[in-house]
C-alpha positions as CSV (number, residue, x, y, z in Angstrom):
1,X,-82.1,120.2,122.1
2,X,-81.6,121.2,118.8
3,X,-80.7,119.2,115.8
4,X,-77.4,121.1,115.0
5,X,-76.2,119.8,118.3
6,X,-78.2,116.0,118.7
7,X,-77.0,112.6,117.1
8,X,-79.9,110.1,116.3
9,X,-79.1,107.5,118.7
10,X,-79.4,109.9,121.4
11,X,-82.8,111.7,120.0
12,X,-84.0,108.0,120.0
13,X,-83.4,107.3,124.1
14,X,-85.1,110.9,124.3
15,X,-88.0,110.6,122.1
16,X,-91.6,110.8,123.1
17,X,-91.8,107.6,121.1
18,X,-89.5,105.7,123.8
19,X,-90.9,107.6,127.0
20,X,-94.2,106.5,126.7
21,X,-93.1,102.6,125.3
22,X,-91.1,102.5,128.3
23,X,-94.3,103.9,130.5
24,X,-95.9,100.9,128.7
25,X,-93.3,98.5,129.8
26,X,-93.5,99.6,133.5
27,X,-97.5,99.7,133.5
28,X,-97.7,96.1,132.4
29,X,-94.7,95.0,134.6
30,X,-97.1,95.8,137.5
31,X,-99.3,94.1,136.3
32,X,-97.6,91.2,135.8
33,X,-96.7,91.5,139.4
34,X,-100.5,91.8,140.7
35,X,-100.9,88.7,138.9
36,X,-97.9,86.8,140.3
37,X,-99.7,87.7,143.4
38,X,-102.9,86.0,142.4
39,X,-104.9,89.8,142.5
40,X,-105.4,89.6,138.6
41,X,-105.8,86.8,136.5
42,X,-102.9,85.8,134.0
43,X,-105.4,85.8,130.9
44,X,-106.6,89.5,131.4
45,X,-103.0,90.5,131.5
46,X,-101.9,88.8,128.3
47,X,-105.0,90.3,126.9
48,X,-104.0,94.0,127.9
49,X,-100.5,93.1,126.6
50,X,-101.9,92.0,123.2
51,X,-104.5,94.8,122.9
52,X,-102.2,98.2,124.2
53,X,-101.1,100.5,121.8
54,X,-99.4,103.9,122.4
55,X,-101.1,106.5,119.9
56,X,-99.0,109.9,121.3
57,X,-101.4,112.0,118.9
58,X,-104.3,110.8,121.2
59,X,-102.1,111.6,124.4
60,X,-101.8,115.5,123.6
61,X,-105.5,115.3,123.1
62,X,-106.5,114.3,125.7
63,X,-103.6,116.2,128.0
64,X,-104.9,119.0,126.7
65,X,-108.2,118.4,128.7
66,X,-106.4,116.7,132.2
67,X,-103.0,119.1,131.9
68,X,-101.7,116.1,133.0
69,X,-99.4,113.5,130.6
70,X,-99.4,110.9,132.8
71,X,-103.0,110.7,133.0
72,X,-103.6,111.6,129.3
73,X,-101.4,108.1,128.7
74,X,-103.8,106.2,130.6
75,X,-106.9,107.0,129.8
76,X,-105.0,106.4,125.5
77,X,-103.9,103.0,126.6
78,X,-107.0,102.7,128.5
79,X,-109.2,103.3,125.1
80,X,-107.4,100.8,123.4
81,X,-107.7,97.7,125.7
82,X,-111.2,98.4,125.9
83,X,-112.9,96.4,129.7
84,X,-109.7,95.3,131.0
85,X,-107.9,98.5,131.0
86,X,-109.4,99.3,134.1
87,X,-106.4,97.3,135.8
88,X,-104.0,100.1,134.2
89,X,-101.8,102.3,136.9
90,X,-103.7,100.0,140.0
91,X,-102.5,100.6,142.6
92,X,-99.9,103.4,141.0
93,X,-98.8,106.9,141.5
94,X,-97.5,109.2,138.4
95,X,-94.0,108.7,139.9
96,X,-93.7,105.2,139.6
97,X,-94.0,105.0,136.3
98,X,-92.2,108.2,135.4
99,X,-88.9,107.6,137.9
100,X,-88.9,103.8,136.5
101,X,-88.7,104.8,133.3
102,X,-86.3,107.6,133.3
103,X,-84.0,105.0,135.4
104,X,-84.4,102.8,132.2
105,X,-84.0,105.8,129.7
106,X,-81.0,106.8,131.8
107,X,-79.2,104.0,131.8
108,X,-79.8,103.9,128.2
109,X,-78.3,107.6,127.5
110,X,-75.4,106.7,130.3
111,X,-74.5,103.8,128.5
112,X,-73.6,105.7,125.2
113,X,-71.8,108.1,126.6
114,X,-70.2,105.4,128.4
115,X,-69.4,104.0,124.4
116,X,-68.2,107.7,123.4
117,X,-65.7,107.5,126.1
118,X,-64.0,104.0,125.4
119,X,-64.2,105.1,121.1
120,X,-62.2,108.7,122.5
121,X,-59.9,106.4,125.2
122,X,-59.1,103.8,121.8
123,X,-57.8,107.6,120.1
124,X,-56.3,109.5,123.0
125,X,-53.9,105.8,123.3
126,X,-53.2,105.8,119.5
127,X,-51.8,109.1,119.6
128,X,-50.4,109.4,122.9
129,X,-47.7,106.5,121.6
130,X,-48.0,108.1,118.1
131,X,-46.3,110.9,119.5
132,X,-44.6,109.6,122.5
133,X,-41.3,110.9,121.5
134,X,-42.1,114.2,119.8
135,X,-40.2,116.9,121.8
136,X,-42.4,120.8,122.7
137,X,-42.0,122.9,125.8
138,X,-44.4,122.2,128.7
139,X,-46.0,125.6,130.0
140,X,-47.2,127.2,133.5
141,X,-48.7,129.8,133.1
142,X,-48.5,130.1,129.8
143,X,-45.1,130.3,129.9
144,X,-42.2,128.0,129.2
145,X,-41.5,125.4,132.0
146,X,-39.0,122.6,131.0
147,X,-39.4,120.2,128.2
148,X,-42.2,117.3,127.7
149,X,-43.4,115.3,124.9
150,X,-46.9,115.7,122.8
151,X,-47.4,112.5,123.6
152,X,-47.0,112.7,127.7
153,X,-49.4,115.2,127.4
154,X,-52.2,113.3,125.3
155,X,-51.0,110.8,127.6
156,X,-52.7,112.9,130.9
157,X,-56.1,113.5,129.1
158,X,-56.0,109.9,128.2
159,X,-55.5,109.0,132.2
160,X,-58.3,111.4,132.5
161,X,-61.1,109.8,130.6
162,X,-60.1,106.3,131.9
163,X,-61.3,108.2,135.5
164,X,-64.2,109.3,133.2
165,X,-65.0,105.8,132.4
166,X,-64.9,104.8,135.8
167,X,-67.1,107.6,136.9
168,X,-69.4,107.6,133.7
169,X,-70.2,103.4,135.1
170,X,-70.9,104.2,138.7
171,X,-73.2,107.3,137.7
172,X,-75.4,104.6,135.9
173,X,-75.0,102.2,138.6
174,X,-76.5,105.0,141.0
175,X,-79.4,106.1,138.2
176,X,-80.3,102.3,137.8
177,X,-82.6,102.6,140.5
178,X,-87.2,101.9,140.4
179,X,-89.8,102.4,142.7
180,X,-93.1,101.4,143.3
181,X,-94.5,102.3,146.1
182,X,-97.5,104.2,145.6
183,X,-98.0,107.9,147.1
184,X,-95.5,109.2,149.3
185,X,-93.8,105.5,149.1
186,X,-95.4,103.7,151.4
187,X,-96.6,100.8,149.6
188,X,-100.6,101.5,151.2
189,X,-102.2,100.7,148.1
190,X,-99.6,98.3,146.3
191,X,-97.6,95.3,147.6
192,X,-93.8,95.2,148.5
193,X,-93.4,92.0,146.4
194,X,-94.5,93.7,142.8
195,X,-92.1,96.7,143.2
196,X,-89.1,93.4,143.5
197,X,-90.9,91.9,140.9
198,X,-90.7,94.9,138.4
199,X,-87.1,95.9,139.5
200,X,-85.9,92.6,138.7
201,X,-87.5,92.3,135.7
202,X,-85.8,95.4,134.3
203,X,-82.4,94.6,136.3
204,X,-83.0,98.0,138.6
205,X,-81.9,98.2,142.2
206,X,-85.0,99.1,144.4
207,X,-85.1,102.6,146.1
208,X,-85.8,101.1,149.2
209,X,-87.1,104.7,151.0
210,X,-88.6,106.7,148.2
211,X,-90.5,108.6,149.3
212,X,-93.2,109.5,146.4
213,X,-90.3,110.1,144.2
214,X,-86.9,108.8,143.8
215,X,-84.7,110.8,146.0
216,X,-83.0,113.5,143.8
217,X,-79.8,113.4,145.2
218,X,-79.4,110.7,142.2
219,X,-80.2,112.4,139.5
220,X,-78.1,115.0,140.8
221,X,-74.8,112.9,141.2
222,X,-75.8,111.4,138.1
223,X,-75.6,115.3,136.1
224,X,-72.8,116.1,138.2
225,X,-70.8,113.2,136.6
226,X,-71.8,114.5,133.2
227,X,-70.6,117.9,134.2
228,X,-67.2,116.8,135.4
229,X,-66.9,114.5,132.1
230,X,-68.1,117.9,129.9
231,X,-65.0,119.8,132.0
232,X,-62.7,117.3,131.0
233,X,-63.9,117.6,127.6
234,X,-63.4,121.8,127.5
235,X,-59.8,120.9,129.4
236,X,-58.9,119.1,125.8
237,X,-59.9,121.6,123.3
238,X,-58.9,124.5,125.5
239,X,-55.3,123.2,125.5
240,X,-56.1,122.3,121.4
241,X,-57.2,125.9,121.1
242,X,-54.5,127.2,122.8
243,X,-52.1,125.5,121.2
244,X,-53.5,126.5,117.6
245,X,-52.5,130.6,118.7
246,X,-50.7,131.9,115.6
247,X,-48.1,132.4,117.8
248,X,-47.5,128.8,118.9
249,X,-49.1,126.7,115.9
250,X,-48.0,123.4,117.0
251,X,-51.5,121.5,117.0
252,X,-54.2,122.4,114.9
253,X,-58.1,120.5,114.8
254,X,-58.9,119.0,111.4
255,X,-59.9,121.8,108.7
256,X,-62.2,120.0,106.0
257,X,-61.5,120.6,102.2
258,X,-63.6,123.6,101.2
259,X,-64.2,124.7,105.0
260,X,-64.1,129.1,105.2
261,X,-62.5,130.2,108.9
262,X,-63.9,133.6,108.1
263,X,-66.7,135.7,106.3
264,X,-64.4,138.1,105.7
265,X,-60.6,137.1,105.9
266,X,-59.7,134.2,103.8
267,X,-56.2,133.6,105.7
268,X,-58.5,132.4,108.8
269,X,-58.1,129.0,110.2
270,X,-59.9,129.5,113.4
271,X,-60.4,126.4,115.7
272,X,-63.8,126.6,115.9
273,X,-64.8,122.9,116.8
274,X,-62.7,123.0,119.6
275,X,-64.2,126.6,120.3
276,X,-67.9,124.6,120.0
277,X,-67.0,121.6,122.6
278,X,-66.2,124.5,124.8
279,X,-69.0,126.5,124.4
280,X,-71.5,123.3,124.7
281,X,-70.0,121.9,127.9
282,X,-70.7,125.4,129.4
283,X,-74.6,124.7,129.1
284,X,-74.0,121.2,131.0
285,X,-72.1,122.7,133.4
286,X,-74.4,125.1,134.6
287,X,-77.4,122.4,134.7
288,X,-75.4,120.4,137.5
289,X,-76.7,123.7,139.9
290,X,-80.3,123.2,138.6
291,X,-79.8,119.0,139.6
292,X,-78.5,120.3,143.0
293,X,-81.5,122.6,143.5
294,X,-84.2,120.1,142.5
295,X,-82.4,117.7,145.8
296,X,-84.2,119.9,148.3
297,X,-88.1,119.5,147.7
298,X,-91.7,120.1,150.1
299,X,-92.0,117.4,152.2
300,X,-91.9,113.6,150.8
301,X,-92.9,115.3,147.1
302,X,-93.7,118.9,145.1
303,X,-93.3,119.5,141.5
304,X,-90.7,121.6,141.1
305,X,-88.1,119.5,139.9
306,X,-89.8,118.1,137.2
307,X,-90.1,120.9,134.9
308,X,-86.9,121.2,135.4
309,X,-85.9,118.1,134.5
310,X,-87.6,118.0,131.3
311,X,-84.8,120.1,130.2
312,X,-81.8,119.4,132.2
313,X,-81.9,115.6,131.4
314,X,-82.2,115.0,127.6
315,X,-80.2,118.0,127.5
316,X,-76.9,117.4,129.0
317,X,-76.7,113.6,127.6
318,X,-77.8,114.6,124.3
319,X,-75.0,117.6,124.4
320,X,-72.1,115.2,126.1
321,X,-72.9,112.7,123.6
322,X,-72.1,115.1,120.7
323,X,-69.3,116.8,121.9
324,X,-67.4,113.3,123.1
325,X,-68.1,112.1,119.7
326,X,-66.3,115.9,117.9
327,X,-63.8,115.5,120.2
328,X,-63.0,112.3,119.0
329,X,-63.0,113.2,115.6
330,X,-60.7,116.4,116.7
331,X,-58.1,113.8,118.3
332,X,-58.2,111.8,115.6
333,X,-57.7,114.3,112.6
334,X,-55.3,116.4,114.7
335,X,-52.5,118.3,112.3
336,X,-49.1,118.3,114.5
337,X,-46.4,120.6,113.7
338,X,-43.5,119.4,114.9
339,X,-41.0,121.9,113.0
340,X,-42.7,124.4,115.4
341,X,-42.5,122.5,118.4
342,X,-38.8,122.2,118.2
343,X,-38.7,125.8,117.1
344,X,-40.7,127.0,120.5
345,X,-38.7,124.8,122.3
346,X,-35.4,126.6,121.6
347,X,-37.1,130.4,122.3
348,X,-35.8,131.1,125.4
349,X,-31.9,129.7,124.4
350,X,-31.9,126.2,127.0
351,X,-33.1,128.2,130.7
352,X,-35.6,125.1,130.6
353,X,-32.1,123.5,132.0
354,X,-32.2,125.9,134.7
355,X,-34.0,123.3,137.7
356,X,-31.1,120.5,136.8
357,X,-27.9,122.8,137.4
358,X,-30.3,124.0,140.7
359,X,-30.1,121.0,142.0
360,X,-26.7,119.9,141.4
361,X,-25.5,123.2,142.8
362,X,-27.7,122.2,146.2
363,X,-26.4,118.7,145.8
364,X,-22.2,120.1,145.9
365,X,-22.9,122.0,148.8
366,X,-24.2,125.2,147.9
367,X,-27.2,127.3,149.4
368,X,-30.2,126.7,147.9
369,X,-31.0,130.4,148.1
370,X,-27.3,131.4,146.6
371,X,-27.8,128.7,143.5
372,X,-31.0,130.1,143.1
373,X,-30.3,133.5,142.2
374,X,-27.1,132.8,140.8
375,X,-29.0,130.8,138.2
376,X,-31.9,133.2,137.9
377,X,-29.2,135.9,137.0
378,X,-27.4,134.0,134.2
379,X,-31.1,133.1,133.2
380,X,-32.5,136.5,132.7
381,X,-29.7,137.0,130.8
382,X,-29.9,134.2,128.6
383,X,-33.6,135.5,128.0
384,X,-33.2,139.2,127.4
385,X,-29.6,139.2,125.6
386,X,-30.4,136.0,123.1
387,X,-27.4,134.0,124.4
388,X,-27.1,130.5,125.0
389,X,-27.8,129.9,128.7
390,X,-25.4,126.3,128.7
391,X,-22.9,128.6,127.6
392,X,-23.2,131.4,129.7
393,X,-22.8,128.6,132.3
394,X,-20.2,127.0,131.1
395,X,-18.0,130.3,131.2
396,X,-19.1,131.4,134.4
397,X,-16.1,131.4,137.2
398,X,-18.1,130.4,139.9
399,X,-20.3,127.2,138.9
400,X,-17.1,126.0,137.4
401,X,-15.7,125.7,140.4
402,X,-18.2,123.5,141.5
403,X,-19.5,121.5,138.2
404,X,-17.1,120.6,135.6
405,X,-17.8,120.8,132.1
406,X,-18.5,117.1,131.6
407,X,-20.8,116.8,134.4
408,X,-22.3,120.5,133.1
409,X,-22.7,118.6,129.6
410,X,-24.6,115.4,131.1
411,X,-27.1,118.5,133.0
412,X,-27.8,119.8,129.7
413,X,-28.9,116.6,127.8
414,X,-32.3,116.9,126.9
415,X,-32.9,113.1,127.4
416,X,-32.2,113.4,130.9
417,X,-34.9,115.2,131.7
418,X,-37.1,113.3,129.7
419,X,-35.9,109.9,130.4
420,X,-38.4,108.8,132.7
421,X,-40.9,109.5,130.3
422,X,-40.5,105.4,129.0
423,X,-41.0,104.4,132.0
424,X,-44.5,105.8,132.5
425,X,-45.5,105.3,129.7
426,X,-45.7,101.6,130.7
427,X,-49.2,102.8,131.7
428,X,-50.6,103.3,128.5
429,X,-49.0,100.5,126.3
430,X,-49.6,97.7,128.6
């Protein structure tokens, strides 16, 4: 990935520093387990511990001679531990150590995205009260529905990325998953008891049936998580977007001092970060399909998928980790405009009352289909002659024989329709 787009924390889980440490960590966990069986002896072990070193200059080397990097590590860690090293990968195929280790690197990269989510759930709940009781029209379709508060609706993503959370954990449970068992996973050159051993040691559930590989349909639940998460993240700063339109201007993402919206217009204040998490969760998106394709391989192994993977994997954590973390930062430095909110509200003169008369017409007796289109009238009128619609209601002959203008004045409160908004709110405040 590339830098304009990675945060260091995340380069770290994904560097060829910490791949080939953690295929270190794996090959001596093995044998650590051959010697807990007695098959080699304890001081050779802590000799190969003391005397390996990971030199990745001498891995390209030599991979440049086998093609092969799992090899290529070997015969470096081989060179440095001099006799002994030829206990290294006993037993082994290139699977166990890669699968165990990207389980561990996994769970490393799942577990800050899993910290992005609670820093963005901590902002999302700030504001959501922050604005709990500032007034703007709620939309379908783009167009005006009835009223809602900023805050109810930072209050749904908020609900979202608590599912996230939960989603986000389970995805790592389901990663968190070794195997060694030897070529095509039948444990004929290796015992049972040092794949436990290792697993435990690095607090990884076992893949019981593995095949030579771990089965893919993981790593493919585990993207498809990420891709769900990146969604919810595009949901956000769509609706941010969306809501900056010169037309609307009720929310706007943070614009630094000295920041230029356009090469050539100075007026420009486009919403580009928003535009950027947008844009990024796109590219995870579309490597969930490559995860799904790498499920069906040849038999009980081919190749296929790990090219593939290569890219797909540091990829989409590396890309969800930076755009939870701007999003954040978006939520957080949001500019509200609430002078505009309560000026949209009032756009189309009160119809947003139009569903409460409805229902109190059905309620009194009346048709459902009569009430309706005597409503829709007196709304279309409202809309295309600029007149109050609770007036136009108030002077019409026929609802007054059936509401009185009391009863019409409760209707069109603006608190009654929002005044279960308290109540769910509960939710987020406890």
């Amino acid at each position: 990935m590339i830098p304009r787009y990675t945060r260091k924390e995340m380069a770290d889980v994904w560097s060829e520093e910490n791949k080939f440490k953690k295929y270190l960590e794996v090959e001596i966990a093995v044998l650590e387990g051959w010697s807990k069986i007695g098959v080699i002896p304890y001081d050779v072990v802590e000799k190969i511990k003391n005397k390996a070193k990971i030199d990745i200059g001498r891995i390209n080397e030599i991979e440049k001679i086998t093609n092969h990097d799992v090899i290529a590590f070997v015969e470096q860690v081989s060179e440095e531990i001099g006799d002994e090293g030829k206990y290294i990968h006993l037993g082994l195929t290139s699977s166990d150590i890669i699968d165990t280790s990207f389980a561990l690197i996994l769970r490393e990269a799942g577990n800050i995205i899993l910290d992005d989510i609670k820093k963005l759930l901590e902002v999302l709940k700030d504001k959501a009260i922050q604005y709990k009781n500032t007034l703007m029209i709620g939309r379908t379709h783009g167009i005006h529905a009835e009223p809602i508060t900023l805050g109810f609706k930072i209050g749904t993503w908020y609900f979202e990325f608590l599912r996230n959370k939960e989603r986000i954990e389970k995805a790592i449970d389901e990663i968190s998953v070794g195997k060694i068992s030897g070529a095509v996973g039948t444990f004929s050159n290796i015992e049972l008891e040092i794949e436990e051993y290792v697993c435990d040691k690095f607090n990884l559930k076992r893949e019981k049936f593995s095949t030579q590989i771990i089965s893919r349909d993981r790593y493919a639940y585990f993207i498809t998580i990420l891709g769900i998460i990146a969604s919810s993240c595009e949901k956000v700063a769509l609706q941010i977007r969306l809501l900056q339109q010169t037309e609307i201007s009720e929310v706007f993402e943070p614009f630094g001092k000295g920041q230029k919206g356009s090469s050539a217009m100075p007026h420009k204040r486009n919403p580009v970060l928003c535009e950027r998490v947008c844009g990024l969760a796109r590219v995870i998106k579309k490597n969930v399909n490559v995860a799904l394709e790498n499920v069906s391989l040849w038999h009980e192994r081919d190749i296929s998928h790990s090219s593939a993977e290569r890219i797909i994997l540091p990829e989409s954590t590396i890309l969800l980790d930076y755009i939870l973390t701007l999003l954040t930062k978006i939520i957080d430095g949001m500019v509200v405009n609430e002078e505009n909110m309560k000026k949209n509200l009032n756009v189309l003169n009160n119809v947003y009352f139009s569903q409460k008369l409805l229902n109190c017409l059905v309620l009194k007796g009346l048709s459902r289909k009569e009430a309706y289109e005597k409503i829709q009238k007196i709304s279309f009128e409202a809309i295309n002659k600029k007149l109050d619609f609770c007036e136009l209601v108030k002077k019409d002959d026929f609802i007054k024989k059936y509401i009185k203008d009391d009863e019409l004045n409760k209707i069109f409160d603006i608190n009654e329709l929002l005044k279960n908004i308290e109540k769910i709110f509960k939710y987020i405040e406890k």
